[in-house]
Structure formats: C-alpha cells, structure tokens
matplotlib code that plots the C-alpha trace (Angstrom):
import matplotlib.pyplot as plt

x = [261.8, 263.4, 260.9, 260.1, 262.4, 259.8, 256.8, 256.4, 254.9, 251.0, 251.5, 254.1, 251.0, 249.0, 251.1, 251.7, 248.3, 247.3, 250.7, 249.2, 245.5, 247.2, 249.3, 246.2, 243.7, 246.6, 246.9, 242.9, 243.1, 245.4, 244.5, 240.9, 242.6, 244.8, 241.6, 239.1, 242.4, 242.3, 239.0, 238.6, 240.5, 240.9, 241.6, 240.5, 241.7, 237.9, 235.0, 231.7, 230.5, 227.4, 226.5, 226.6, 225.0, 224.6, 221.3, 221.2, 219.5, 218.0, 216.7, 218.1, 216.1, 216.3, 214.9, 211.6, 211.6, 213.9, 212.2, 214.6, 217.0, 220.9, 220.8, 217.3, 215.9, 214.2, 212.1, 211.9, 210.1, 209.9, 210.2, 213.7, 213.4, 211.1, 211.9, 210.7, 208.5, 206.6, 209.2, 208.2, 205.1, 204.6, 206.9, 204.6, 201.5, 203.5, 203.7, 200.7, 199.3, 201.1, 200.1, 196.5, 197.3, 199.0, 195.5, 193.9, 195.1, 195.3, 191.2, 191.0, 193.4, 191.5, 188.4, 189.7, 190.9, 187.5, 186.1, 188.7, 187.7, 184.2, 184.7, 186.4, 183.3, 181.1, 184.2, 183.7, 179.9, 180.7, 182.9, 180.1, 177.9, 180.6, 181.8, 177.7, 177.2, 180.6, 179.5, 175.7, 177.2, 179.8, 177.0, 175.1, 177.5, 178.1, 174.0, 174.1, 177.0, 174.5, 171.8, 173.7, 174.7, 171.3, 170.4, 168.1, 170.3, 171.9, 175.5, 174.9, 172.6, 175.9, 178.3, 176.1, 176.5, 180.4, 180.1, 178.2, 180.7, 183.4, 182.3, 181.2, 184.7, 186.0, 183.9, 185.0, 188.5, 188.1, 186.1, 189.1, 191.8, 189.8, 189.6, 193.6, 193.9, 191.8, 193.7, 197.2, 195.7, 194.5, 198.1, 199.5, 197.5, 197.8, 201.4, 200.5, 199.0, 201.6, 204.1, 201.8, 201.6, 205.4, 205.2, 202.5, 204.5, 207.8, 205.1, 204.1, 207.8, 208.6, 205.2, 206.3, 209.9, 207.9, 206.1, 209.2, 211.1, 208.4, 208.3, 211.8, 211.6, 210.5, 213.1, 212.8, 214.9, 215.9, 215.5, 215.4, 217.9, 219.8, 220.2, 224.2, 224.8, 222.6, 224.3, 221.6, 219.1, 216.0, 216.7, 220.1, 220.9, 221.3, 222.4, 221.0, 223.3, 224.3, 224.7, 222.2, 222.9, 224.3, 222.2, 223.0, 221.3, 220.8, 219.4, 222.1, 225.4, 228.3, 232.0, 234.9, 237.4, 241.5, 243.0, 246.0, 247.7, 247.8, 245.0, 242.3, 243.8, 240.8, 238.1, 235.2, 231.4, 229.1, 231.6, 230.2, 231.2, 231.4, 231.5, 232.2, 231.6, 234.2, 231.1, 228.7, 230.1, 228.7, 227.1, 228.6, 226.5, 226.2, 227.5, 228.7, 231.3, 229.8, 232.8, 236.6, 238.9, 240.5, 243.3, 245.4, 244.5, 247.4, 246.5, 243.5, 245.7, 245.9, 249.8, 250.5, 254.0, 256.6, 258.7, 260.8, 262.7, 265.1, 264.1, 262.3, 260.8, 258.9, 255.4, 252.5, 249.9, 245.7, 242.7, 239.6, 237.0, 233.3, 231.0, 227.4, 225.4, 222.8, 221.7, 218.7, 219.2, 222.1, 220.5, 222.4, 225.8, 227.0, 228.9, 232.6, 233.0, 235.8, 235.1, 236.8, 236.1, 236.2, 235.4, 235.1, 237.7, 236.7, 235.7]
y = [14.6, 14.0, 15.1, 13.2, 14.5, 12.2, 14.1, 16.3, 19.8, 20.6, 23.1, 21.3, 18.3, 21.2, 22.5, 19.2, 18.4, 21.6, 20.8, 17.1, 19.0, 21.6, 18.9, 16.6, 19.4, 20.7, 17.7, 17.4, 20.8, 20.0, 16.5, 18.1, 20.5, 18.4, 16.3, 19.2, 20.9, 17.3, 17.8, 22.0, 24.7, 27.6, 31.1, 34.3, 36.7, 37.2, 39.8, 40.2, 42.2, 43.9, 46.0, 49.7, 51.9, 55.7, 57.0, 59.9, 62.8, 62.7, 66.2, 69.3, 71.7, 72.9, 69.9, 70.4, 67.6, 64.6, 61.5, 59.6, 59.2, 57.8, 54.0, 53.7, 50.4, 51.2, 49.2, 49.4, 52.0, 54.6, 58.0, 59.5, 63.1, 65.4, 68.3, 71.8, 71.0, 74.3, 74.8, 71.2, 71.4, 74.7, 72.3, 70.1, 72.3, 74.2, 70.6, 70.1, 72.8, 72.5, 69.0, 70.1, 73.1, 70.7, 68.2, 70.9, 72.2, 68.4, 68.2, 71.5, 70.3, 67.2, 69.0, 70.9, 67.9, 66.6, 69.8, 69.6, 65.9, 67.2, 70.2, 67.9, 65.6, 69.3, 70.0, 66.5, 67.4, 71.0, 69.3, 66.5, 69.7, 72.2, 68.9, 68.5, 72.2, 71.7, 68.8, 70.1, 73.7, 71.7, 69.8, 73.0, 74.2, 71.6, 71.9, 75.5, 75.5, 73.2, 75.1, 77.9, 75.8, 75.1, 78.8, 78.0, 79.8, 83.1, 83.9, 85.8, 82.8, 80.8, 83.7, 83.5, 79.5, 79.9, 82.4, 79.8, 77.1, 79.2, 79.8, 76.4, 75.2, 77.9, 76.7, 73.0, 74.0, 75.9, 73.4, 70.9, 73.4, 73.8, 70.2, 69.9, 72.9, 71.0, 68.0, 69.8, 72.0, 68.3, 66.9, 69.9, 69.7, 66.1, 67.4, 69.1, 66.8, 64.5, 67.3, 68.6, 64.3, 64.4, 67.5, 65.8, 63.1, 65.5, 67.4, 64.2, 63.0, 66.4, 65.9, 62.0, 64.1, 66.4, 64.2, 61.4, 65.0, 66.0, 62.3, 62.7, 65.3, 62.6, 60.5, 56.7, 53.8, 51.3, 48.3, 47.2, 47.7, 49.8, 53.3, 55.4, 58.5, 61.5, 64.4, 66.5, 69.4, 71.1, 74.0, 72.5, 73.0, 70.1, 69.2, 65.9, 63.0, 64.4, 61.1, 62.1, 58.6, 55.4, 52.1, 48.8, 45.9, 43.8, 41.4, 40.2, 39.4, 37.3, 36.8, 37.4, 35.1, 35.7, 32.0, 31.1, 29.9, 26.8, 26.1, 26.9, 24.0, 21.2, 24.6, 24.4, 26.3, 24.8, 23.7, 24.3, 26.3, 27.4, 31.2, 32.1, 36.3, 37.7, 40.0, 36.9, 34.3, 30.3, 30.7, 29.4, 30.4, 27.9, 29.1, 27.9, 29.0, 30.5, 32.1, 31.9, 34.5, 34.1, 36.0, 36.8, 40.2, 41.3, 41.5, 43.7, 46.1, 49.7, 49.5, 45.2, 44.6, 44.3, 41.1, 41.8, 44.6, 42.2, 43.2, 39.6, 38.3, 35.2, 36.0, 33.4, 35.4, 35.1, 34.3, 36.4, 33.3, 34.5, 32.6, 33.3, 33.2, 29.9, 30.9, 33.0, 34.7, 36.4, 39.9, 40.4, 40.0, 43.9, 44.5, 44.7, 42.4, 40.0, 36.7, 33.2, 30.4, 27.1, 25.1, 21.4, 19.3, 16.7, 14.1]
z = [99.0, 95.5, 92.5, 89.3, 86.7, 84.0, 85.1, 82.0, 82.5, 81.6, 79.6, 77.0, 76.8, 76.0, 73.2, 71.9, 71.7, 70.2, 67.4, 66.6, 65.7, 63.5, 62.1, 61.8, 60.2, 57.9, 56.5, 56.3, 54.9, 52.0, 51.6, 50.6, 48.5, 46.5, 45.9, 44.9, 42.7, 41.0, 39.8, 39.1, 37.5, 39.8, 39.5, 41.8, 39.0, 38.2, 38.5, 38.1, 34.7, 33.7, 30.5, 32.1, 29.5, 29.6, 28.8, 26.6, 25.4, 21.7, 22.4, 23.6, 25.7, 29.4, 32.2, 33.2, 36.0, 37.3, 38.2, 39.7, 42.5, 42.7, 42.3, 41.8, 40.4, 37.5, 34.7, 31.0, 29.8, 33.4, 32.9, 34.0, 32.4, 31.0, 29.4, 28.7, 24.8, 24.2, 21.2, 20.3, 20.5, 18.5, 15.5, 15.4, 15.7, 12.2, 10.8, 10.9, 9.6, 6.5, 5.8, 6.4, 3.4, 1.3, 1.5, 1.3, -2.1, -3.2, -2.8, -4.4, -7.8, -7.5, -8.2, -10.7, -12.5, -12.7, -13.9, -16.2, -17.7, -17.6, -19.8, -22.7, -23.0, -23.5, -26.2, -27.6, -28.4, -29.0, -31.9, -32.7, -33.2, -35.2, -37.8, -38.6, -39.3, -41.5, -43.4, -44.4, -45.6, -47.4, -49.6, -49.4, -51.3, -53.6, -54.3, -55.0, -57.2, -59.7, -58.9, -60.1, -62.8, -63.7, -63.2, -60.3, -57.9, -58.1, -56.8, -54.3, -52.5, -53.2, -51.3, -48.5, -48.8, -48.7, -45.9, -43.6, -44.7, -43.1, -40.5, -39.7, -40.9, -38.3, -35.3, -36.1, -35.9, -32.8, -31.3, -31.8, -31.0, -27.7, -27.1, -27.5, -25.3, -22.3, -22.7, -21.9, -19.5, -17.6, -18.1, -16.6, -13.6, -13.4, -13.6, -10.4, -8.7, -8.7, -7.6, -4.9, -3.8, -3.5, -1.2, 1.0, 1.0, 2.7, 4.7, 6.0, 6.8, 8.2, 10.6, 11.6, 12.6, 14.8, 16.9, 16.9, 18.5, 20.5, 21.9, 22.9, 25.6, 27.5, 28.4, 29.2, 30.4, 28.1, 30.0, 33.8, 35.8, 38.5, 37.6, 39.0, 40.0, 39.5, 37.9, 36.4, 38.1, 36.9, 35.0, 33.5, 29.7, 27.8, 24.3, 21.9, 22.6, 26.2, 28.7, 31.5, 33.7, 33.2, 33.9, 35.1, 33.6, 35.9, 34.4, 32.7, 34.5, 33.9, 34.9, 32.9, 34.9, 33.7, 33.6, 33.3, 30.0, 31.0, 32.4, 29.3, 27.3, 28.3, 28.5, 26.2, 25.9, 27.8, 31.1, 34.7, 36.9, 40.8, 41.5, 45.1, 45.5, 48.1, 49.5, 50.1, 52.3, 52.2, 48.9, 45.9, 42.6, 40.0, 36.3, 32.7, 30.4, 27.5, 25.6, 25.3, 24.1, 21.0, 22.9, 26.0, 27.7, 27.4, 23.3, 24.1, 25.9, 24.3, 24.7, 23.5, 24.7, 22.3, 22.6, 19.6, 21.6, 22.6, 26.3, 27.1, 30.3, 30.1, 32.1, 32.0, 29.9, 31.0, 28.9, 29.6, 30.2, 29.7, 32.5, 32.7, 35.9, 36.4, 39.4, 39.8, 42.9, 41.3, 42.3, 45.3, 43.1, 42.3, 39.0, 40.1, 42.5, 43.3, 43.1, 42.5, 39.9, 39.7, 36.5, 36.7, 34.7, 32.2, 33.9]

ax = plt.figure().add_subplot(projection="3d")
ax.plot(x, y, z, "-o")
ax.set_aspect("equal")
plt.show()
C-alpha cells in the first residue's frame, strides 16, 4: 500500500500554528507599543529619591540609653537618645544661682536707691532750715550794727551776732554741699544699677544656654520617617555634631527620571506621569513633573568632561527630570529603587 506523500506531519501543523500566534501576538505586541510610544515619553533610567538626613548630636557626653532599633519607623519628635546630663544639670543649677545673686543684689541697689532719694528730700529741709537761720542772723546783724551805732548795743553782743552768722552761713553751705554729694552718690548707683541690669541680662542668656544644653541630651527625630542602621551602644563617647543615624523621610518621595536629550524638548511643570517600580509588579503610581534641570548630569559631575581636548565622541547627554509622587499609597515604594517613567505627550 502506497502512502500519501500530501499528508503533512502533526508535529510541523503544530509548529506552524504555534509560528502564526507568535507572529500574530508580536505584531499585537508592537502594534500596542508603537501606539502607547506615540502618546508617552519613556525612559527606565530612573529611581526613586528621598531626603536621607543624619541625625546629630548638639551635645557631647557618654549615651545613657538607645531607644531605637535598625529601620525603625519613627515620628517627629520620639526620643532616639538620651544621654548622661549630671554635668548639665549641675550648669544649669550654677546658672541659676547666679541669676538669683544678681536679682538679688538688684533688689538690694534698688532699695538703696530709694533710700538714697529719700535722704535728699531730709537734705532739702535740712537746707530750708540752715538758709532761715542764715537769713535772720544776717539781719541780726544788720540790727546790731545800728544798735551799736545808736549805742544801744555793745560790741561784744555784736561778736557774738557775727559768730552765729557763721555758723549759720557754715551749716547752709554744708547742707547744700551734702545735698550735691547725695545727688552723685544716686547717679552712681543708678550708674550701678544699670550695670548690674546688663549683667542680669548675660546671666540670664547664660541660664537660657543652659537649659537649651541640658535639653539637648535628649535627642529627637526631626520628622517621621524610617530610621537606617544602628551604629551606636550605651556607654559610647560622643562629640557635638557627631551623626548618630540617618532618617528617611518618608513622607516625601519623588523620582529623579534621566531623559534623554531629546526627549525633554515638549516637558513642562505640571505634566503627568506613569511610574512603574521594578519591585512592585501590576501597579503603576500616578505622578507629575515638578522640576527640570537647567542642565545635563553629566554638568553636575565632580569631573565635567572636557570636549575641547580634541578627543570628541558624540554621546546623547540626560536631563535629571524631577517627578513627584500622586499616589498615596506610595509607602511601600523604598528610596533607591529602579523604576520606569512614562510622561504623557502633549496631546
């Protein structure tokens, strides 16, 4: 029995039916992409930023406790350190106790001062009283000089009269004299006062300094947010200004996507966005641009190449595009992740 040489085999149907779907979803496949290209601006040259910030010491003293772990979340304001403040604490207790002294002595001038302004009203009627005695044995003596004239008076009644009238002409000078003295000895210690008002006014700084150092041995974050590693122990040494442990704020994060030069040309503020995360598959996060270099990154670079070396290779340069997240579930998004951007053309 002859067999049919037009019988094709089963498997070479198989394989060119499995050929016409690849054939037939390729062409699906890059159909779709040729339309979505049309209408975005892609680029996978991007990652996800955040502001890491160390958190530092404005003290110096040896850690009395740690009160956090590695990659803790954290709000604003929990305490991440405390540290040893007995020498602190005995500051500001010396701070104090010199602003008290310094009232003190103020109160004490004060009431000398008013003792002070008292006393010249008692010199004021001391003089009232001296100037009268002065003026009656000055006519006394102008009396007894015509008495004496007259030969109703003898001398010796007139050298007594002249005695009194110096002396009464002594006290009225003394009592003036003393009145001048009490006035400069009340500007003096007005003097004082005002001197003693500056140094409360230092004791008083040097106090607010104590208690803003004192304050410091207890160590806050900043703001919310995710804290790194832990690198510190109890007991440790540390010096004012010392990072202690960086923070993540995650509350704010945004993607600095690297286009192409020739893709930013139609870019503006504002533009949406579609952010796909490598680590999170089926989600695409919704985003804007909201800054655009002024720049390639290759400017930014601590070593800009030099074109003028005559050593020239034409490379197409990025723009650092700033796009901020819209999308409020955004927490599960890690600073440094890869991710790829699309913004939407002008329509």
């Amino acid at each position: 029995m002859k067999k049919n040489k037009n019988k094709q085999h089963p498997g070479n149907i198989f394989i060119a039916v499995v050929a016409i779907i690849l054939v037939f979803a390729g062409s699906i496949y890059f159909l779709n992409y040729w339309n979505y290209s049309r209408g975005y601006v892609e680029t996978n040259d991007a990652q996800v930023e955040s502001y890491i910030n160390p958190v530092s010491a404005r003290a110096g003293g040896y850690i009395q406790n740690v009160r956090f772990d590695e990659h803790q979340l954290v709000k604003q304001g929990d305490t991440l350190v405390i540290l040893d403040d007995s020498e602190y604490r005995a500051q500001l207790e010396a701070a104090e106790a010199a602003y008290e002294d310094s009232n003190a002595q103020l109160e004490v001038l004060s009431a000398t001062i008013r003792s002070a302004e008292a006393g010249t009203q008692i010199n004021r009627d001391q003089i009232k009283g001296a100037q009268a005695k002065y003026v009656q044995q000055e006519q006394d003596i102008k009396r007894y000089e015509n008495l004496v004239k007259e030969e109703a008076a003898t001398g010796a009644e007139l050298e007594q009269i002249k005695a009194r009238y110096d002396v009464a002409e002594s006290d009225f000078s003394a009592a003036r004299h003393t009145l001048s003295t009490s006035k400069i000895r009340i500007q003096e210690l007005k003097t004082h006062f005002a001197l003693l008002q500056a140094d409360i006014k230092r004791k008083e700084a040097a106090l607010k300094l104590a208690r803003l150092n004192l304050s410091y041995t207890i160590i806050r974050a900043p703001y919310s947010g995710r804290l790194g590693r832990k690198n510190i122990l109890e007991g440790q040494q540390i010096q004012p200004g010392q990072p202690l442990v960086s923070i993540i704020n995650e509350g704010r994060k945004w993607v600095t996507a690297n286009y192409k030069e020739t893709q930013v040309a139609d870019m503006y503020v504002g533009q949406e966005a579609e952010i796909q995360v490598d680590a999170i598959d089926g989600k695409v996060f919704k985003g804007k641009i909201v800054a655009i270099a002024g720049s390639t990154g290759s400017r930014f670079s601590l070593l800009p190449p030099d074109n003028s070396t005559g050593n020239f290779v034409k490379i197409i340069q990025r723009v650092p595009v700033k796009i901020e997240f819209l999308d409020e579930q955004s927490e599960r998004v890690v600073a440094g992740m890869n991710v790829s951007v699309a913004v939407k053309k002008r329509s």
